[in-house]
C-alpha positions as CSV (number, residue, x, y, z in Angstrom):
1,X,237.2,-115.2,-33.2
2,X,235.3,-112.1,-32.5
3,X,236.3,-108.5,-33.3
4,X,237.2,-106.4,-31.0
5,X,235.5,-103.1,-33.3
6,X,231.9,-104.7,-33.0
7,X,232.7,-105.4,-28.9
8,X,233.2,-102.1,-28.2
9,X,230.1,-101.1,-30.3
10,X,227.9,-103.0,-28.8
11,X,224.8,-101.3,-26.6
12,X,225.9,-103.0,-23.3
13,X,229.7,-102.0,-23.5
14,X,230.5,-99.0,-21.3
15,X,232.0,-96.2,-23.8
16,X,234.9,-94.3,-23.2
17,X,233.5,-91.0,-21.7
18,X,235.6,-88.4,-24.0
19,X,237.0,-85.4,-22.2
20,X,235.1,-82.3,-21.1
21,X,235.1,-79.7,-24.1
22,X,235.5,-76.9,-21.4
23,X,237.4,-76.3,-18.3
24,X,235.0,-75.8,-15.5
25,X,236.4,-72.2,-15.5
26,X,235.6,-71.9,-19.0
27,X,232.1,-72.9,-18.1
28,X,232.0,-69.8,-16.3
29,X,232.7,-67.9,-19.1
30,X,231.0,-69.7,-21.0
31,X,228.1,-69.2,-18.8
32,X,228.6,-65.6,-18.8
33,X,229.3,-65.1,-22.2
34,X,226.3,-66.7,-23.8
35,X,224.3,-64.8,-21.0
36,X,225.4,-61.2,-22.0
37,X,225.4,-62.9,-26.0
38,X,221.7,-63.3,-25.2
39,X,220.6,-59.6,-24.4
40,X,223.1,-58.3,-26.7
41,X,221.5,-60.1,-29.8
42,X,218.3,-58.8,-28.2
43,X,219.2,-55.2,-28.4
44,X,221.3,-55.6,-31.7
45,X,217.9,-56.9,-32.9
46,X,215.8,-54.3,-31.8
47,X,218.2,-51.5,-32.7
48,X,218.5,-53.0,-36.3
49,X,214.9,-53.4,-36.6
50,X,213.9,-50.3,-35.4
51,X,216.4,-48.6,-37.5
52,X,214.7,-50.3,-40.6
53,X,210.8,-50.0,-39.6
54,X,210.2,-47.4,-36.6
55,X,208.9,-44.1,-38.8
56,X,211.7,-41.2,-38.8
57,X,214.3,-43.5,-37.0
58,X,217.1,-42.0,-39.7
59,X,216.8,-39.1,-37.5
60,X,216.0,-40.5,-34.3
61,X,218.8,-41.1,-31.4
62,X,220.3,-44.3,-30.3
63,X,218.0,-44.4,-27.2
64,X,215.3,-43.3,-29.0
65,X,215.4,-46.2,-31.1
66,X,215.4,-48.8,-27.9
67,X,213.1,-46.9,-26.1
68,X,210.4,-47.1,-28.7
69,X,211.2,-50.1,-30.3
70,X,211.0,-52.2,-27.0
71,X,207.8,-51.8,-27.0
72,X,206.9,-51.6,-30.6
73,X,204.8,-55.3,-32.1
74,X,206.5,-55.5,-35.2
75,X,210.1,-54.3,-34.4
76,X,210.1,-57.1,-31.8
77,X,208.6,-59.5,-33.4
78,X,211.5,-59.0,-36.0
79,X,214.6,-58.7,-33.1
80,X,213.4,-61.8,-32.3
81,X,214.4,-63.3,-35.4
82,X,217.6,-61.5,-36.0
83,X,217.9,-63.2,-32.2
84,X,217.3,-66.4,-33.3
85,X,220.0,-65.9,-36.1
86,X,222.9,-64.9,-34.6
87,X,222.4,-67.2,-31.3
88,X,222.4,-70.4,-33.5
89,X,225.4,-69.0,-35.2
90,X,227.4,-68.3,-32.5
91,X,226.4,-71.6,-30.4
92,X,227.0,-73.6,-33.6
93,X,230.7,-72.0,-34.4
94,X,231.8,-72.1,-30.3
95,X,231.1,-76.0,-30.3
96,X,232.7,-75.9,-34.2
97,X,235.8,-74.3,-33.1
98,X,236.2,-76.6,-29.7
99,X,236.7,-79.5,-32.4
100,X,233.3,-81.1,-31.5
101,X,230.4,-82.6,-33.2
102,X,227.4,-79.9,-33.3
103,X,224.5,-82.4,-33.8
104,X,226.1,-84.8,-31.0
105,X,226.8,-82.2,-28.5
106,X,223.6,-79.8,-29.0
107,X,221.8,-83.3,-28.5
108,X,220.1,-82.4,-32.1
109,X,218.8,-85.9,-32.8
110,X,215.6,-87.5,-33.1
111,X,213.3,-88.6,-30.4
112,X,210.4,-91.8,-30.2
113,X,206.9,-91.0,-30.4
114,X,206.0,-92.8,-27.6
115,X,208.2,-90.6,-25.6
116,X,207.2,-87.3,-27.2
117,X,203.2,-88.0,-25.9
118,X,204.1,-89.0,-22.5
119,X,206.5,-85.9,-22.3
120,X,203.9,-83.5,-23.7
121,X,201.0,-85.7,-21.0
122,X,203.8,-84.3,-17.8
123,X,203.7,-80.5,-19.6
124,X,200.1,-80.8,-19.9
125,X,199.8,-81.4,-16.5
126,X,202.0,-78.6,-15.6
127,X,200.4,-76.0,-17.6
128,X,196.5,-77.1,-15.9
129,X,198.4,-76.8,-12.7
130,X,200.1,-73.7,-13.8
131,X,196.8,-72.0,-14.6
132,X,194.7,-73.3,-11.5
133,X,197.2,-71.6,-9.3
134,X,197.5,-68.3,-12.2
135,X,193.9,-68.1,-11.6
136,X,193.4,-68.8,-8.0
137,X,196.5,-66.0,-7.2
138,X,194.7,-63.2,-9.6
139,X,198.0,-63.7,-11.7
140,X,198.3,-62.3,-15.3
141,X,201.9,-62.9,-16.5
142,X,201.2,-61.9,-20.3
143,X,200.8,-58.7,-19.5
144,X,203.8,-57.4,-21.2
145,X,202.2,-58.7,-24.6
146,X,199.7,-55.8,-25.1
147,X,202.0,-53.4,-26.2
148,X,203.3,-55.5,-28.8
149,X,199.5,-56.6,-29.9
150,X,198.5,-53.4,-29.7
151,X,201.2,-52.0,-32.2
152,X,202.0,-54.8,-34.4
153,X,201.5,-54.7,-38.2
154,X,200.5,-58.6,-38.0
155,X,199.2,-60.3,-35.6
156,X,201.1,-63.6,-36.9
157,X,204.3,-61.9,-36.9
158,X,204.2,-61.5,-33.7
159,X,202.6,-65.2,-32.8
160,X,205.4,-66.4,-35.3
161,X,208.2,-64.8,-33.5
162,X,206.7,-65.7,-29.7
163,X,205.5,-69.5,-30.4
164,X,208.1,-70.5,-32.8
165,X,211.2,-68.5,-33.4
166,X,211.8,-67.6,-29.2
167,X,212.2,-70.9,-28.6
168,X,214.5,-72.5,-30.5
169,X,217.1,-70.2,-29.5
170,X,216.6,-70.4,-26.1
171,X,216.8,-74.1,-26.2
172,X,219.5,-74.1,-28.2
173,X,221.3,-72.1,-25.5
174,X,220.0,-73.1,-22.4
175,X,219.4,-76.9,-22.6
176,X,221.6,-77.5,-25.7
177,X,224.9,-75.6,-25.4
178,X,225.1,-74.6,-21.6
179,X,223.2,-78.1,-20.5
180,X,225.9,-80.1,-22.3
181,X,229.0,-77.8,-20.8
182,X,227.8,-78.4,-17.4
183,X,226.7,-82.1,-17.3
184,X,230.2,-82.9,-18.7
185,X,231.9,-82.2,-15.6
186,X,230.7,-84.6,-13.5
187,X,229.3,-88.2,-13.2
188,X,226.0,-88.4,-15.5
189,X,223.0,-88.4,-12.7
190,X,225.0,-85.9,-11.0
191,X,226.0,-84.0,-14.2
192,X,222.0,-84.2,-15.2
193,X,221.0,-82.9,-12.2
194,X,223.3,-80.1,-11.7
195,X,223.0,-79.0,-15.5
196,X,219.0,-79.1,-15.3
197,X,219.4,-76.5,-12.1
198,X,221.3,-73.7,-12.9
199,X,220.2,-73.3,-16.4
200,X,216.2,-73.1,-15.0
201,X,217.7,-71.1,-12.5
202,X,219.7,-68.8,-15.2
203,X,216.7,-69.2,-18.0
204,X,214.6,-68.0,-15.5
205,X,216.1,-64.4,-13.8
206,X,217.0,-63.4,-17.2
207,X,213.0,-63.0,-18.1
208,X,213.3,-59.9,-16.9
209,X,209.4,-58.9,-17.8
210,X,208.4,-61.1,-15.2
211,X,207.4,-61.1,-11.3
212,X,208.6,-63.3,-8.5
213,X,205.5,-65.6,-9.3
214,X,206.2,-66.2,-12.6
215,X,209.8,-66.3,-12.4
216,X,209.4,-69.2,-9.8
217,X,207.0,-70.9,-12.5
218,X,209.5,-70.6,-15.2
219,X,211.8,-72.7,-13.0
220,X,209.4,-75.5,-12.7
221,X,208.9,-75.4,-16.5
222,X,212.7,-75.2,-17.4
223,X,213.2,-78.2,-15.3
224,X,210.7,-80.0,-17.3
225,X,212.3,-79.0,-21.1
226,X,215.4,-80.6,-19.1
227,X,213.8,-83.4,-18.0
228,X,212.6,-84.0,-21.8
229,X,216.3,-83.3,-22.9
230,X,217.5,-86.2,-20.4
231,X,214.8,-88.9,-20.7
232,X,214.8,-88.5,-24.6
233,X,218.5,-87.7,-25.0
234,X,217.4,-85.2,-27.8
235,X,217.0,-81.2,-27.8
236,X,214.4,-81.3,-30.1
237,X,212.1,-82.5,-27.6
238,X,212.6,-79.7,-25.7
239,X,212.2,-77.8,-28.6
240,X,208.7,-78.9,-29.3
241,X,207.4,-79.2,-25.5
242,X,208.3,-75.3,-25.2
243,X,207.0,-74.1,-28.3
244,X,203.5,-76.0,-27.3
245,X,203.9,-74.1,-24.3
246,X,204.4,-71.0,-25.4
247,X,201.3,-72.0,-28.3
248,X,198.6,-72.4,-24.9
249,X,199.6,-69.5,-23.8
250,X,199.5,-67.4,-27.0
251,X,196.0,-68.9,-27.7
252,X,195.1,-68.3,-23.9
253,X,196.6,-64.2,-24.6
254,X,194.1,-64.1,-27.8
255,X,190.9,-65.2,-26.5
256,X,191.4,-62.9,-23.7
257,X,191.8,-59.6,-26.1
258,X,189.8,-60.5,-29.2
């Protein structure tokens, strides 16, 4: 007689599809929330930073602070971290507190090796593409790095921060937490396809140091981290794929200035 337990565990048997954690109202706001949690953690980083290492900032003004440590290496490169810290914390503790699993719903689970190359073969290809049409447009979206270079105390620091620290968090947020809220309220293709939109569309305004161009390139990028989310079921792809991304580039940024 077989057991009804192991029938419904098996691979080929549908699941139950359990119920949205959020309203789609509360997706909104959920939406906006982690949107204005996003550049608030970036200027409580820079203001806490630049409180801490920006010379005579015990006697220097609020705006002061922003104004020069916005564009100071080292005080951003440290924001970033503080960023990192109290986004994961607060996407952790929202998903905690709406009674789900963390690891399950932040898809924070391993991924094949075989699909880790051929996902970093399709960002390959868009970052060659990428740069043929940089180059071919007289495009140079790193601009907004020489400041921070320029004034940093380490140059690692700041690669640190940029390659590795940046994004985590804005997976974490973008095609972890916000991903998962939106698929959920629909059909899965549709709830795929729907999610992977509007958070490229939302990861990418919210670069604010960027152009039109680039902001348009960002899109095309974000939808590829999502595509990695959804063919690999795991964030941590995503994860990697962007911080190689944001390696080339970093190592593209160095050659040019050293």
């Amino acid at each position: 007689m077989s057991n009804p337990t192991n029938i419904l565990n098996h691979p080929l048997t549908p699941q139950p599809k359990h119920p949205p954690l959020f309203s789609r109202g509360g997706v909104l706001a959920l939406i906006i929330a982690m949107v204005t949690a996003f550049f608030m953690s970036q200027l409580i980083g820079v203001y806490v930073a630049g409180k801490v290492l920006l010379p005579a900032a015990s006697t220097s003004s609020v705006g002061n602070i922003f104004f020069f440590g916005s564009s100071d290496g080292t005080v951003v490169s440290v924001s970033i971290i503080i960023s990192l810290i109290l986004l994961t914390a607060l996407s952790v503790l929202i998903v905690h507190l709406r009674g789900s699993n963390v690891r399950q719903y932040l898809a924070l689970k391993p991924f094949s090796l075989a699909m880790g190359i051929g996902l970093l073969g399709l960002l390959l290809l868009f970052i060659i593409s990428s740069e043929l049409l940089t180059y071919l447009l007289d495009k140079n979206p790193l601009t907004f790095v020489d400041p921070l270079y320029q004034s940093v105390s380490s140059v690692w620091l700041l690669v640190v921060a940029i390659v590795f620290v940046a994004p985590i968090y804005e997976e974490l947020v973008f095609r972890g937490l916000l991903w998962s809220a939106i698929a959920e309220q629909f059909s899965e293709q549709r709830g795929a396809l729907v999610a992977s939109i509007v958070t490229s569309l939302i990861f990418a305004i919210i670069h604010l140091q960027y152009g039109l161009y680039e902001i348009s390139t960002l899109v095309v990028l974000a939808l590829v981290f999502c595509y990695a989310r959804i063919k690999s079921g795991s964030l941590l792809l995503s994860m990697l794929l962007h911080i190689v991304n944001n390696g080339a580039a970093m190592w593209q940024y160095l050659t040019q200035v050293t």
